[in-house]
N, C-alpha and C positions, 0 to 999 in steps of 0.2 A: 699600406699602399705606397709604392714608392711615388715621390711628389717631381715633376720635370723639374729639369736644372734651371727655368727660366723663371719659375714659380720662385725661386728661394733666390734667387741675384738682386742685387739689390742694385735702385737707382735708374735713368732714365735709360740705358742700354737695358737693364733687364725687361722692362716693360714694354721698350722695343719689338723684344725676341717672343713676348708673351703674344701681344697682338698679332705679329707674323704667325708665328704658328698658330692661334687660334683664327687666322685670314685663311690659314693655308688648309683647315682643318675646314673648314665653312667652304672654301672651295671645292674640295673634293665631297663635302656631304650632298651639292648642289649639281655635279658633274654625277655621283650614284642616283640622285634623285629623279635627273631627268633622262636617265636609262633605265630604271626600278621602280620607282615612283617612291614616295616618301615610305609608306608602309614595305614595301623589298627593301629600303636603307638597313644597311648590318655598320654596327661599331666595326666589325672587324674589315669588311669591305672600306672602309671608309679610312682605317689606319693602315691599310696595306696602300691604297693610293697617296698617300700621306709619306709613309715610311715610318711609322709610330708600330709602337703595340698597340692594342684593344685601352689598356691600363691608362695609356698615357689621353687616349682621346675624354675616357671618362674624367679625366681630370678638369677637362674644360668644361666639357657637360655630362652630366650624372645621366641622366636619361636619354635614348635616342631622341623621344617626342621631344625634347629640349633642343638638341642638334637640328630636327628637318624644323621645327618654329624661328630658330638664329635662322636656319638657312633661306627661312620664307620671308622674313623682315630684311634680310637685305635685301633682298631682291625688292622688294616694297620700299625701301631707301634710296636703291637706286633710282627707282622711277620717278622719286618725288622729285632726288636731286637733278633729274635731267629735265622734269617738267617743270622747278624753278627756274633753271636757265633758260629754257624755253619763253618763260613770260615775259623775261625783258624785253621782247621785241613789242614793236608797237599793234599790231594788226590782226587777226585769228591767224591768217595766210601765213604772214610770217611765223607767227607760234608754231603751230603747225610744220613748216618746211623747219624750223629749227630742232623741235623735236624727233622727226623725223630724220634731219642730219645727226645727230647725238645716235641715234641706234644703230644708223648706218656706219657710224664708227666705230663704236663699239664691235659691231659685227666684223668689223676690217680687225678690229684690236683680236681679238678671239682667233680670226683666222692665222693670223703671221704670231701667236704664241705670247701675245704679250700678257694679255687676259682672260680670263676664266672666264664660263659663262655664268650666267647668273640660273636662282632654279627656279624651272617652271612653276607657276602658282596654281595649276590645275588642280591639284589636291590640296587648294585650303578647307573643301568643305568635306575631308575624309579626317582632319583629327579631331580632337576631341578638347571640351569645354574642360578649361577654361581657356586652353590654348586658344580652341577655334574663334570663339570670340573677340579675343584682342587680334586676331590675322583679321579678321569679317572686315573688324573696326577700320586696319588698317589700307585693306583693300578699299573699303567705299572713300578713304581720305584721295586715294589715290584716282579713284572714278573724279571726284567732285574737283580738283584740283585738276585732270584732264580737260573736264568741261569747260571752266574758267580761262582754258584755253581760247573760246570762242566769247570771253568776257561773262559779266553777271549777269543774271537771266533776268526779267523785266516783266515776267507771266508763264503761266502755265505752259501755253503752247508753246514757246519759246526754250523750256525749258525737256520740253518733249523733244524739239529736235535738237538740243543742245545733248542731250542724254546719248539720243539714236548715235550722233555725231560721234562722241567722245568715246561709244564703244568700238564702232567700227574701228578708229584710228590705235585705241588699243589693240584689237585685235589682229589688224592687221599689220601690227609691229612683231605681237607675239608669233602671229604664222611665219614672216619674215622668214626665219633661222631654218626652217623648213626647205624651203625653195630656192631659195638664195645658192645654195650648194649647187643646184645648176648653171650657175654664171661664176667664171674668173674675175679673183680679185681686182681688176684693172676696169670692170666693166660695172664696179658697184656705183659711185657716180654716175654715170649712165640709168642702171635700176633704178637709182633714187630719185632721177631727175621725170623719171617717166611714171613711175607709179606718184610721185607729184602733183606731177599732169593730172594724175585721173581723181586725186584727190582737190583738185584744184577746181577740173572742169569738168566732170564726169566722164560718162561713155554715152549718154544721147545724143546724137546731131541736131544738127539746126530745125529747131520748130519738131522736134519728134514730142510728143504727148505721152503722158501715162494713163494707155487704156488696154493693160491686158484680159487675156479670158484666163481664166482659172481653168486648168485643166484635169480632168477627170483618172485621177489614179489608182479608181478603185477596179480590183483584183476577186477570183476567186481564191481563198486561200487553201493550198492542197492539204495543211496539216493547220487546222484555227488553232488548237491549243498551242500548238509550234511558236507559229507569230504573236499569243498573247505573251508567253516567255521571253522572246525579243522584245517586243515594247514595252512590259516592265525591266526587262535587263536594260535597255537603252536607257531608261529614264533614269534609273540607278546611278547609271556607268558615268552618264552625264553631270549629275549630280554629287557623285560622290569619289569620283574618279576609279581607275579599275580593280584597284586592291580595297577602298572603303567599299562597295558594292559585293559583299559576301554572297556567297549560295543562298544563306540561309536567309537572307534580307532580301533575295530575289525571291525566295520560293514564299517566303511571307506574304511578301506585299502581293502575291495572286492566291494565297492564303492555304497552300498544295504543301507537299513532303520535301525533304531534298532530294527523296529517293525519284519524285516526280521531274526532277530536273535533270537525272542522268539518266531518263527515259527519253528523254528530248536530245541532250548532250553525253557526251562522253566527258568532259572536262571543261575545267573553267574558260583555257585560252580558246575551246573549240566553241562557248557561248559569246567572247568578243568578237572573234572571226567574224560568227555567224550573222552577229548585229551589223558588222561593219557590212557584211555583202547585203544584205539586210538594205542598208542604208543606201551605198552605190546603186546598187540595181537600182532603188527609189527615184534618185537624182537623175542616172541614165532613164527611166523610163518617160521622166519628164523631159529631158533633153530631147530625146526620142519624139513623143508628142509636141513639142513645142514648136520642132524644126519642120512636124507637117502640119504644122497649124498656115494656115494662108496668109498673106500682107510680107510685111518688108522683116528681114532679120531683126530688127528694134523689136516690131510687133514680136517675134516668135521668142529671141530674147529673153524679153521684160515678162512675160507668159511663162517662160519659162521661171523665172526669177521668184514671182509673183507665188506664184505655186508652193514652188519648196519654203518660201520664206512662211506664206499659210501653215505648210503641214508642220512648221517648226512653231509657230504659235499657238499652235492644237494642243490641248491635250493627248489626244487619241495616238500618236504615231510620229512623235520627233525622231530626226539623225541622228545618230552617235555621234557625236564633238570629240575632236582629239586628242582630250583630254586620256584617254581609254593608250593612246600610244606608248606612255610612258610605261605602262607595266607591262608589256606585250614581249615574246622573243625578238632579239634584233632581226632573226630573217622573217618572220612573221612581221614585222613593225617594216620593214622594206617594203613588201609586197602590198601592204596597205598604202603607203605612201605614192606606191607607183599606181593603183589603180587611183589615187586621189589627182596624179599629177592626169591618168590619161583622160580622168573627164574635166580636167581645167583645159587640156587642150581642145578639146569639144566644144568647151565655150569661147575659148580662141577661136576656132574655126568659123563659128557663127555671128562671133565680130569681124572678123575680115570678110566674112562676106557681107554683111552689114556696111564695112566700110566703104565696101565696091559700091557700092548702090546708093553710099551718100546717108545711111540712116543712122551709121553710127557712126561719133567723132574719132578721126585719124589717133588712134591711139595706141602704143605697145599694146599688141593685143591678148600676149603670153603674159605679160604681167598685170593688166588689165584682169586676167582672168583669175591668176591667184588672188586679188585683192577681191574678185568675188565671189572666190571661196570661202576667204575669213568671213565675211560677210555672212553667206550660207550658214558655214560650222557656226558660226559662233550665236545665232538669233535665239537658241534656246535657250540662251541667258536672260534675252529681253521680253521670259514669255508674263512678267510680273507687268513689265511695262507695256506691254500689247493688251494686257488683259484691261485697263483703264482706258481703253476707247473703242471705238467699232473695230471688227477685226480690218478690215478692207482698209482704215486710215493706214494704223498700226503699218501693215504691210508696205503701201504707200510712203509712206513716211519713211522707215525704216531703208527702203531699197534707193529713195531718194540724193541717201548718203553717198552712191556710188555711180547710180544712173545718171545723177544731175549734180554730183559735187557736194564738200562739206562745208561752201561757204554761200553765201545768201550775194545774189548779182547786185 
């Protein structure tokens, strides 16, 4: 095997050139990953963005599982290093608005070419032990170190909403890079300052209360074994991201043929579609219901809210999380993106009119509303930590993060 000319130089210029190119190499495994997802990463996609051979990348690392695990620990490096800077400030608020400033820069760095992105960690729980374990480990260092954000927790309860807290504010960094692409660089101060706000002070107005109705979103379903297939592929896809989520691990877990699964589908991309309409329809139909539910926007809101964050604590029938986007075709991964953008605008709408009325706080109401979408996507993480208390707290609790802020008055 021929060995790179920076392997054999000797002295601290060599070892210079070794780390660059193996940065340069982790860049680009990080940039296929979160277009492919780490199982679509190819050596040779990965040295063509590069400008290597296949030979030379294997040099760094022998195996790809080696490359997308380098590629997931930085990215778990990053975070830690920005949520150590983050703690010096004295206060959660401050933490918080610090960490929050540190992404928004980054995201400015990314855009004008300075810096790479870093790779989505949606598919830590698609490789394989012994890898997955040391990512898991590294993941939960990075949750617990998040929380801390809001100081050491002092009990249980406290540490219940310290958790709810610390995921949203994750979440809502990683959805970031999503939406963000809708607003000119000149206007990301502005974003930051206003999705702040909502992190600061919620979306309830003065004296509005949490007392939604749960609303009723059962269906007849035209084809049952159809939608049993989607809610094990959902659960999968969630789970394991879109490439760890096989046929053959779909068709098990309802314990049928694969030949049973392209009786339903014609293909794999046509059973994540399926999930994601699957799941939109779900969220509009509660929109739908929510908005003729009677009382003030808050009311039909938080009802709204209230609901989907239930059926994501359910077993029976979680959203697809978009985690599932990174393996998908780019114009297929569009068009998902846009039906996701049309119903955050839905819940836009229903805070402005909320705001006219006084029921909900004067707030960017477009970005108000992606942050509660991360919110939404992301609950089916928290179904371990919902499952340890009444479902109705859980819920309560959980939507509190954004309804009423992630800091204590």
């Amino acid at each position: 095997m021929k060995v790179p000319a920076e392997a054999i130089e000797d002295g601290e210029q060599g070892t210079k050139r070794f780390r660059a190119k193996r940065d340069a190499i982790l860049a680009a495994a990080a940039e296929a990953i979160n277009e492919q997802s780490a199982k679509g990463m190819t050596f040779a996609d990965v040295a063509r963005r590069v400008g290597l051979n296949t030979t030379s990348v294997t040099y760094y690392f022998k195996r790809k599982e080696d490359l997308a695990a380098a590629a997931f620990e930085n990215t778990l490096d990053y975070l830690l290093r920005m949520l150590d800077e983050a703690m010096v400030e004295a206060t959660p608020q401050a933490r918080v608005a610090r960490y929050l400033a540190l992404n928004m820069a980054r995201l400015g760095r990314i855009h004008r070419g300075e810096e790479k992105a870093f790779a989505v960690l949606s598919d830590l729980r698609a490789t394989e032990d012994p890898i997955r374990s040391r990512l898991m480990n590294g993941w939960r260092e990075v949750f617990r170190r998040t929380r801390l954000l809001w100081g050491p927790s002092t009990g249980r309860a406290q540490t219940d909403i310290q958790s709810a807290r610390a995921h949203v504010l994750l979440e809502n960094t990683f959805w970031l890079p999503i939406w963000l692409t809708r607003y000119e660089p000149d206007q990301y101060a502005r974003v930051e300052a206003r999705l702040m706000d909502v992190f600061a002070h919620g979306i309830a107005g003065p004296g509005a209360r949490w007392a939604p109705t749960l609303l009723d979103l059962s269906h007849d379903d035209a084809e049952p074994g159809r939608e049993a297939f989607l809610l094990a592929a959902t659960r999968l896809i969630n789970e394991l991201g879109y490439r760890g989520a096989s046929v053959q691990k779909i068709a098990s877990e309802l314990n049928v043929t694969k030949g049973s699964f392209y009786h339903h589908l014609d293909a794999k991309d046509d059973l994540v579609i399926a999930c994601y309409r699957r799941s939109f329809d779900t969220i509009a139909d509660a929109q739908g219901r929510g908005e003729a539910e009677g009382g003030s926007y808050w009311h039909k809101l938080s009802s709204t809210v209230a609901t989907l964050l239930d059926v994501q604590f359910a077993e029976r029938g979680p959203l697809l999380r978009t985690t599932a986007l990174s393996g998908l075709p780019p114009s297929v991964r569009d068009a998902m993106v846009e039906r996701s953008n049309g119903i955050a605008r839905r819940y836009a709408g229903m805070m402005m009119d909320g705001i006219g009325e006084g029921s909900i706080r004067a707030v960017d109401a477009l970005i108000a509303a992606q942050a509660l979408m991360a919110v939404q996507n992301a609950a089916f993480d928290m179904r371990k930590w919902a499952s340890t208390m009444p479902r109705e707290r859980a819920v309560a609790m959980y939507a509190s993060t954004l309804m009423y802020g992630l800091f204590d008055d």
